[in-house]
ZAGU-893428 format. One record per atom (N, C-alpha, C): residue number from 1; atom name; x, y, z. Coordinates in Angstrom, 2 decimals. Example, Ala and Ser with C-alpha at 12.3 -4.5 7.8 and 13.67 -1.06 7.14 Angstrom:
<atoms>
  num  atomo       px       py       pz
    1      N    13.19    -5.69     7.80
    1     CA    12.30    -4.50     7.80
    1      C    13.20    -3.30     7.80
    2      N    12.85    -2.25     7.08
    2     CA    13.67    -1.06     7.14
    2      C    12.90     0.03     7.87
</atoms>
This chain:
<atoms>
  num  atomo       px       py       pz
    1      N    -1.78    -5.94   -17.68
    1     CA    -2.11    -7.18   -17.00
    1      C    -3.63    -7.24   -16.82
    2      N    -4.37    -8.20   -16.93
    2     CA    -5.73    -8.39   -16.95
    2      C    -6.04    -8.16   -15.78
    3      N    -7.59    -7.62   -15.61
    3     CA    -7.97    -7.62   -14.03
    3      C    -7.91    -9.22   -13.44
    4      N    -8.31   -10.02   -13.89
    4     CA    -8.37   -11.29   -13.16
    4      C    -6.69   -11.63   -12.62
    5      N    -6.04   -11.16   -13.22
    5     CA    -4.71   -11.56   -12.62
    5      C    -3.92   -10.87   -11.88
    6      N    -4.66    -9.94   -11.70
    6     CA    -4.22    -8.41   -10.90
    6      C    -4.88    -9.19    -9.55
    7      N    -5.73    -9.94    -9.79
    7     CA    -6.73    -9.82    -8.10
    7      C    -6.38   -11.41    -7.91
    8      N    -5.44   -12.18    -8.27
    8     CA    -4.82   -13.02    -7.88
    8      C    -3.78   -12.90    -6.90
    9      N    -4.12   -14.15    -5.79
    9     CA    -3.34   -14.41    -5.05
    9      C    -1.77   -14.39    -5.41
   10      N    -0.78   -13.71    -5.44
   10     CA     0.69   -13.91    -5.39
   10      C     1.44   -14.79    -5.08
   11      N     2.52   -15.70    -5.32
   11     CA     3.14   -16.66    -5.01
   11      C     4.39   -15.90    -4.01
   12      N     4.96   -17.01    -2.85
   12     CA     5.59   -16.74    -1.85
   12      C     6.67   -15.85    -3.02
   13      N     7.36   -16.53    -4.02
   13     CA     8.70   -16.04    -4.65
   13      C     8.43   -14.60    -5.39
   14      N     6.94   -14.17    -6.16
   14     CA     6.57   -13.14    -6.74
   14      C     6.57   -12.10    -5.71
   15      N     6.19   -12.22    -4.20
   15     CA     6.09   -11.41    -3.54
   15      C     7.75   -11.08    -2.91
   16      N     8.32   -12.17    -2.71
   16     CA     9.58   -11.11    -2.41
   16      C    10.26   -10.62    -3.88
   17      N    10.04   -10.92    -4.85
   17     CA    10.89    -9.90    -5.68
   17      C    10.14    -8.84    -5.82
   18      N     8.34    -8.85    -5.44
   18     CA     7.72    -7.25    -5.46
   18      C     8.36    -6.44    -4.03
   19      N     8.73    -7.11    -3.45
   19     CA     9.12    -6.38    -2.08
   19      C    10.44    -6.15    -2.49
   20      N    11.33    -6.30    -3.14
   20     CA    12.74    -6.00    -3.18
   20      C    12.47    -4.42    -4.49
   21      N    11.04    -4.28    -4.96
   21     CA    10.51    -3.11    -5.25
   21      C    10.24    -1.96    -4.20
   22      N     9.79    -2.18    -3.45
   22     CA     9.70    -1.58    -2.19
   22      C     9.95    -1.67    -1.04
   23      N    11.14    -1.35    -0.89
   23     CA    12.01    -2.22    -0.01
   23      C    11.35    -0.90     1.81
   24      N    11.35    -0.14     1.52
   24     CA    10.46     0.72     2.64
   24      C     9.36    -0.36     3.31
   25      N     8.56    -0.98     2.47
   25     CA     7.66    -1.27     2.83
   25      C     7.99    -2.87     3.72
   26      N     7.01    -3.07     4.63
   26     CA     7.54    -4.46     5.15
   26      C     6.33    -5.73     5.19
   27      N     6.88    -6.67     4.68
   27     CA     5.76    -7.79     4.96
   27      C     5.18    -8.36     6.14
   28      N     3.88    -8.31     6.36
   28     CA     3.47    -8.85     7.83
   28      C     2.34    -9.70     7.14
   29      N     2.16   -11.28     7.23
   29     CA     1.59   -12.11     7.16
   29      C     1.08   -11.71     5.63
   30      N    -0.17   -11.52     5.60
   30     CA    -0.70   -11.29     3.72
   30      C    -1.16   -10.29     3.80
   31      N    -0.27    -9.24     4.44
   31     CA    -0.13    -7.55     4.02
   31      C     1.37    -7.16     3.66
   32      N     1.22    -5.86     3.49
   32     CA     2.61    -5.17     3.40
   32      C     2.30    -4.16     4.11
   33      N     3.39    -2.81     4.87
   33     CA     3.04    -1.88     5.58
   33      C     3.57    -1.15     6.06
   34      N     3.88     0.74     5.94
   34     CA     4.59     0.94     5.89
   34      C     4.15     2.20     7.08
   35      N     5.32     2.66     7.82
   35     CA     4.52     3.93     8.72
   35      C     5.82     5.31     7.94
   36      N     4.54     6.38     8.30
   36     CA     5.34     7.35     7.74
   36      C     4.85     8.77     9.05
   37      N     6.22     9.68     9.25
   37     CA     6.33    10.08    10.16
   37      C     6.55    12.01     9.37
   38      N     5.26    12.46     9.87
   38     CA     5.27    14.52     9.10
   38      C     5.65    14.98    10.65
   39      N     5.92    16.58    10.34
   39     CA     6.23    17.68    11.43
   39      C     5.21    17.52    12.26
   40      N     3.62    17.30    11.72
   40     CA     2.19    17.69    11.92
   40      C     1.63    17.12    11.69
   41      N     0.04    17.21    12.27
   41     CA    -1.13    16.59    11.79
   41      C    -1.04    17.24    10.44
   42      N    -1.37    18.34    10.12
   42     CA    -1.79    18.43     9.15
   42      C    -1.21    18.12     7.86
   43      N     0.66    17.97     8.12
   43     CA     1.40    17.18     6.83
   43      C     0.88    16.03     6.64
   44      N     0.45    15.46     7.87
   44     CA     0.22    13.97     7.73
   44      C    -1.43    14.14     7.19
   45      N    -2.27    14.90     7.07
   45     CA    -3.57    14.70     6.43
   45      C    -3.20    14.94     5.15
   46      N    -2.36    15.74     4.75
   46     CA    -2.34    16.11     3.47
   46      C    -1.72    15.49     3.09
   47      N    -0.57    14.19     3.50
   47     CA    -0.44    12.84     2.66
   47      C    -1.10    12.22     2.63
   48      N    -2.35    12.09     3.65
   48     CA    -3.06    11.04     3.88
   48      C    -4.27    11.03     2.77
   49      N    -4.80    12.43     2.53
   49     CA    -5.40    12.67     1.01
   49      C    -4.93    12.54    -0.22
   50      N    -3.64    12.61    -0.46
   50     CA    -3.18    12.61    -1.74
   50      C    -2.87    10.73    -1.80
   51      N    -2.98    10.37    -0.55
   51     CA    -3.07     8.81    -0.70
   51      C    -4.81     8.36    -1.23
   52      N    -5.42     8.68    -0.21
   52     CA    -6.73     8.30    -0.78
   52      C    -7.45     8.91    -1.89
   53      N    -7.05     9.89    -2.65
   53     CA    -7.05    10.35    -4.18
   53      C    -6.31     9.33    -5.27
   54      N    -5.22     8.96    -4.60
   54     CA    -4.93     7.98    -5.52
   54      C    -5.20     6.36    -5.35
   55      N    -5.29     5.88    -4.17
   55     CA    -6.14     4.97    -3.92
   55      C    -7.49     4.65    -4.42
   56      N    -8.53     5.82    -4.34
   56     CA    -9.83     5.48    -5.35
   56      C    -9.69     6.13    -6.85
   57      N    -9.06     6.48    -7.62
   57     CA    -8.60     6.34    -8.86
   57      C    -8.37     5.02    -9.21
   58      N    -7.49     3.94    -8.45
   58     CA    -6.87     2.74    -8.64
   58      C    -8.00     1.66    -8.07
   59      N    -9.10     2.32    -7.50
   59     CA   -10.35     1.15    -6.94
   59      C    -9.77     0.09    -6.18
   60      N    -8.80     0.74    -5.89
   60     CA    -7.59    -0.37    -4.33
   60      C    -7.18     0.56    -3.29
   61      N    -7.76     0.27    -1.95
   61     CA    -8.28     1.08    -0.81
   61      C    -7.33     0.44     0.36
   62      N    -6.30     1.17     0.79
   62     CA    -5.32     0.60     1.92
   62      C    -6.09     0.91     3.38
   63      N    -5.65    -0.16     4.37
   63     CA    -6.51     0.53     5.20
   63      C    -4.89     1.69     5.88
   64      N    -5.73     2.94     6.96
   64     CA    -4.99     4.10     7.04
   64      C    -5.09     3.99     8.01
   65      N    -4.31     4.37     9.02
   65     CA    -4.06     4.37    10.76
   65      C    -3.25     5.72    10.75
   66      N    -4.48     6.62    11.69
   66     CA    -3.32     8.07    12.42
   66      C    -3.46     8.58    13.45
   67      N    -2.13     8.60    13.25
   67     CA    -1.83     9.14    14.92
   67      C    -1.29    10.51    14.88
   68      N    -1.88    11.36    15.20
   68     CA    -1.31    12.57    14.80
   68      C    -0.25    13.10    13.21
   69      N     0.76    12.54    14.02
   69     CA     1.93    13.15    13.06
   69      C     2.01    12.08    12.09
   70      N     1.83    10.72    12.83
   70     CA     2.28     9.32    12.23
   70      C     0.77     8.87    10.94
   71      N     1.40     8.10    10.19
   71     CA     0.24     7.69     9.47
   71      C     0.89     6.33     8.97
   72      N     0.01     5.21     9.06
   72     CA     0.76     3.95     8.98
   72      C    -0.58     3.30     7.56
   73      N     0.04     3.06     6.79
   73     CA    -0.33     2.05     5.69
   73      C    -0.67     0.66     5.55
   74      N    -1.66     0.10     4.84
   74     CA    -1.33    -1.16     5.12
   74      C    -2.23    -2.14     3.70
   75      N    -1.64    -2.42     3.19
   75     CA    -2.09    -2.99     2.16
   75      C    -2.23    -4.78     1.70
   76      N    -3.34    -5.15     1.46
   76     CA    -3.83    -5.98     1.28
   76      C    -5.57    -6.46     0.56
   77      N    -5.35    -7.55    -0.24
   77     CA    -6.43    -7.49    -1.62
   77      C    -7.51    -8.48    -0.50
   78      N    -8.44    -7.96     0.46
   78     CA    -9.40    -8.62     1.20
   78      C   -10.10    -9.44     0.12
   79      N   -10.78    -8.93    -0.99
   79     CA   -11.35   -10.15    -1.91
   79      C   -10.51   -11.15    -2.12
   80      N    -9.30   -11.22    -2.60
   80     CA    -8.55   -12.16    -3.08
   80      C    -7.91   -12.71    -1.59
   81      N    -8.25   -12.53    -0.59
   81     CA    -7.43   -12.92     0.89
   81      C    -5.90   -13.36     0.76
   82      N    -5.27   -12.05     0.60
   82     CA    -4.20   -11.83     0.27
   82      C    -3.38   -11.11    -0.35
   83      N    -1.99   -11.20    -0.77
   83     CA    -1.11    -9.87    -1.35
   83      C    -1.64   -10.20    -2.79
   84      N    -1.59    -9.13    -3.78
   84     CA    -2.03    -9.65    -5.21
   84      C    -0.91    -8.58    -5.87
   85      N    -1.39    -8.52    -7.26
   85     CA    -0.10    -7.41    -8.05
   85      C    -0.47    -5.80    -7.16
   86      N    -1.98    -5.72    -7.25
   86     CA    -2.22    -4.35    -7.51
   86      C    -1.93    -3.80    -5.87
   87      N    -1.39    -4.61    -4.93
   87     CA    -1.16    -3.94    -3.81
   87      C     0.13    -3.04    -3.80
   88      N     1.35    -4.28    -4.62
   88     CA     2.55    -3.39    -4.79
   88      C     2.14    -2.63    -6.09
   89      N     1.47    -2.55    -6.93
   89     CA     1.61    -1.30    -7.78
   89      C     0.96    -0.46    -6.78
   90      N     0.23    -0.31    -6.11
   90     CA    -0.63     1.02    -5.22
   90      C     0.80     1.18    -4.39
   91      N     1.89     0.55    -3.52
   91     CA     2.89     0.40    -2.71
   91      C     3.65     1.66    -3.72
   92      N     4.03     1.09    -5.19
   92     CA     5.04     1.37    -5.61
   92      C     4.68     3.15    -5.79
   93      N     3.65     3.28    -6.61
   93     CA     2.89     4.51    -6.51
   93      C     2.67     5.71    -5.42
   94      N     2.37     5.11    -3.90
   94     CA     2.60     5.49    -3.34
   94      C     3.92     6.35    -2.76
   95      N     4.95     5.37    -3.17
   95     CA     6.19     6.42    -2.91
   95      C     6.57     7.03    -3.64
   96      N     5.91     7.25    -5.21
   96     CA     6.70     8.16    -5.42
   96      C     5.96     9.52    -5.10
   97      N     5.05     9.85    -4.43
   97     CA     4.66    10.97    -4.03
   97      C     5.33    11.20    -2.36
   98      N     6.11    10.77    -1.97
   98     CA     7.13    10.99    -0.81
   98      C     8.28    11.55    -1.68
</atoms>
């Protein structure tokens, strides 16, 4: 898929069949977002790196919220002000390292 259409805005109907891709994840206004719950801080840093390793590989940067154990996700294309493809491919990507 071309970059220009990767950093396009999504249509209401494209985004729920990307969400019926990631069904973990949940829609809140023109994000998606998901919380994830380790034993520890430190499980939760060491997902939280293997997220942002693959996040700047993909030059698409989620913002990260932690709370100790908890680490909450949240994805959205700020240039394009809004959900675009490359949020659920970073979404989809993301789980499979869970």
């Amino acid at each position: 898929m071309p970059l220009a259409q990767k950093l396009s805005v999504i249509s209401g109907d494209e985004v729920n069949e990307r969400m019926r891709r990631v069904p973990q994840w949940s829609l809140h206004g023109k994000s998606i977002f998901r919380e994830y719950n380790f034993k520890d801080f430190k499980q939760a840093m060491n997902f939280t790196n293997r997220v942002a390793q693959m996040a700047e590989a993909q030059d698409h940067h989620p913002d990260i919220y932690i709370s100790y154990s908890k680490v909450k996700l949240e994805l959205s294309t700020h240039k394009a002000g809004g959900l675009t493809h490359m949020d659920f491919d970073l979404a989809e990507k993301i789980n499979q390292i869970m």
